[in-house]
N, C-alpha and C positions, 0 to 999 in steps of 0.2 A: 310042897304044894306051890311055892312060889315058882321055883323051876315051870313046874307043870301048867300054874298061869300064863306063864310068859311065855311056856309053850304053847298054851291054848288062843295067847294070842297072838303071836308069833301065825300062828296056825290062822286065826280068823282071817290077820291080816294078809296072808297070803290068799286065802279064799277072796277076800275083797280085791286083789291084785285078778286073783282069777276070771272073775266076776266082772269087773273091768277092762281084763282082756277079752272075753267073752262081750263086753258092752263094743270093745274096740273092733270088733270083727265084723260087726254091722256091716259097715260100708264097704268092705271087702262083699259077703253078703250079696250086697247093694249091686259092685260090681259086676259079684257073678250073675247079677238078673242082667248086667246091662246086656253081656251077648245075648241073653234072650229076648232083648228089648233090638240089638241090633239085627236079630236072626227075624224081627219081623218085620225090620228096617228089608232087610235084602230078601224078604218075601215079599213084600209090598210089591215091587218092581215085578218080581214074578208076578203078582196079581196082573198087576196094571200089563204084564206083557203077554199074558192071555188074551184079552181084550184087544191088544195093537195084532195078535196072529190069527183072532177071529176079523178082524177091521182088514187084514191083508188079503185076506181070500175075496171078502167083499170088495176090493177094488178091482184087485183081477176080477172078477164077475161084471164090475161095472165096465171096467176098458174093454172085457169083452161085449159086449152088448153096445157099446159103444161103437166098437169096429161093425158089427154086425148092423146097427142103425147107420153107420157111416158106408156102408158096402151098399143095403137097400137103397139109402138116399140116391148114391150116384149111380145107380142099375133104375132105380124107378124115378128118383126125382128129378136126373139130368135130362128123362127122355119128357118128362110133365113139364120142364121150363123149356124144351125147344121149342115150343110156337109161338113164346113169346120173346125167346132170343131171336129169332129168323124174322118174327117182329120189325125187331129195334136194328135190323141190316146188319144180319149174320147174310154169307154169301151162299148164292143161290145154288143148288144141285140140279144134277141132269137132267131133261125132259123125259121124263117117261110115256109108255105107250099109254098106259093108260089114263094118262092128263093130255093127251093130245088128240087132237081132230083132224083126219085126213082129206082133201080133195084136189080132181087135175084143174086147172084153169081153162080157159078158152086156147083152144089151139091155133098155131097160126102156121100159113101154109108157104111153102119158097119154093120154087123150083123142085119140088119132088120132095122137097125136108117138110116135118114139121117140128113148131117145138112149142112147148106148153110148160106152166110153172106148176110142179106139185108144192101143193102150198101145206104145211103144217100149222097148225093154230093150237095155243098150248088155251086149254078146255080148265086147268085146275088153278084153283083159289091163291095158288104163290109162285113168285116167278121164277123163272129155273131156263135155261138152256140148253143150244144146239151145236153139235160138233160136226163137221163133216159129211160123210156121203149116207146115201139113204140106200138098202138095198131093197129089188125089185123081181116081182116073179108074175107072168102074161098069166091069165088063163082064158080060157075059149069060154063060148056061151053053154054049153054041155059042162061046165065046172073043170074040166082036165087042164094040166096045166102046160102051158107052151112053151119051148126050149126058147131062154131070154138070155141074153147076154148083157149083163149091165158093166158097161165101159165106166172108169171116173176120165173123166177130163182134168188136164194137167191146169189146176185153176189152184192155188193154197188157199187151205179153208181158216177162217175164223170163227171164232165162237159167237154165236147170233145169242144175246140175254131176252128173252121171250115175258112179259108183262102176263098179266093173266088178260086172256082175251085177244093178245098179240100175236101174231104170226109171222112166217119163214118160209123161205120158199126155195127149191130147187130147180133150175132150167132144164129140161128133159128134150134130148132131141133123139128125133129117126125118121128113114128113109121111107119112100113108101115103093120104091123104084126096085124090081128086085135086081137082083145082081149075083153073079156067078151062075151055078147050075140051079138057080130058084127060077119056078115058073108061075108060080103065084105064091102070096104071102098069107099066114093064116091072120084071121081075124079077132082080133080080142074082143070080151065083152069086162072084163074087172082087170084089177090091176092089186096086187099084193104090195105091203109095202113095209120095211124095216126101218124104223125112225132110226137114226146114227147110234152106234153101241149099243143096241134096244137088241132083245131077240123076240120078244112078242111082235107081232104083225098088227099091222090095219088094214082093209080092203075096202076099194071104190069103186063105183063102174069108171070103166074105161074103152069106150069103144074106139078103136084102133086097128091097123093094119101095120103089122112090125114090119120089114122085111132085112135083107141082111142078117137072116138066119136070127132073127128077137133081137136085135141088135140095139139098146139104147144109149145112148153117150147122157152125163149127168156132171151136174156140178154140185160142189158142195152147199148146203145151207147158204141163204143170205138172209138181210133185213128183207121184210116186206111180203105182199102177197101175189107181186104181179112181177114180169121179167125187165 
């Protein structure tokens, strides 16, 4: 029986060894939760980087709308500030036909010549310029139009800056004398007329007698409304 005691305790105490190893294992245990404590460490990020790949779309979205508000601006808001850049002495564009006002001057008469200023008068609210020669087309009192020849004269032209309400003028001469196989010259009643680089017209009266086949010699634009 003593045997059998001291095997029995022999025996507990190794159960208590057991039991203790069994207590010792805990924090192995412990361990093993921690990768699951780290596995929701490196899901975390996953969370959080859900969140940054729905946030990425949303930027793209925003830069695009951004470009698109940046495209309208300069398509509509660049043309909404030109009246007030053109304001503050932005430099001035070409006269157009339809900001200008046509007519001939007083004619004057020389030996058989005459010659008269067509005056241009810029008619719009900003002030804008003139280049060069004007071109010109006769026509008769019946509205038909008469074979013209418009000469430039060897004059170099400058650029005339036109104010609003300002004008410009061209020296316009012709013969009244006919010459070669002409036996009379026809008689004008308007006068057509092409402001410089313009292709719209203006029409004036113009009572005249062209001869030398509509022959008129012309100079370019100047300051002013008289010769």
């Amino acid at each position: 029986m003593r045997l059998t005691n001291r095997t029995l305790t022999a025996g507990a105490a190794a159960l208590a060894l057991l039991a203790a190893g069994c207590g010792a294992s805990a924090p192995p245990s412990a361990a093993a939760a921690a990768p699951a404590t780290t596995s929701a460490t490196t899901t975390t990020p996953n969370m959080t980087t859900a969140p940054n790949m729905t946030t990425t779309p949303r930027a793209a979205g925003d830069t695009g709308r951004a470009t698109a508000a940046g495209t309208a601006s300069v398509r509509y808001g660049a043309a909404a500030r030109t009246p007030a850049t053109r304001s503050t002495g932005a430099a001035p564009e070409r006269c157009r036909t339809t900001g200008l006002r046509a007519r001939v001057g007083r004619q004057d008469a020389a030996a058989g010549n005459r010659y008269a200023p067509l005056v241009l008068a810029n008619t719009s609210a900003k002030t804008c310029w003139v280049y060069g020669f004007v071109g010109l087309v006769l026509i008769d009192g019946r509205g038909d139009v008469l074979r013209t020849r418009t000469r430039r004269e060897s004059v170099t032209p400058h650029r005339v800056t036109l104010r609003p309400g300002a004008s410009a003028h061209a020296r316009l001469h012709w013969t009244v004398v006919p010459s070669g196989p002409e036996t009379r010259c026809p008689a004008s009643a308007r006068l057509m007329i092409i402001p410089p680089d313009e292709v719209a017209h203006l029409e004036v009266p113009f009572a005249a007698t062209v001869c030398d086949d509509g022959r008129i010699d012309t100079r370019p634009m100047a300051p002013g409304a008289s010769l």
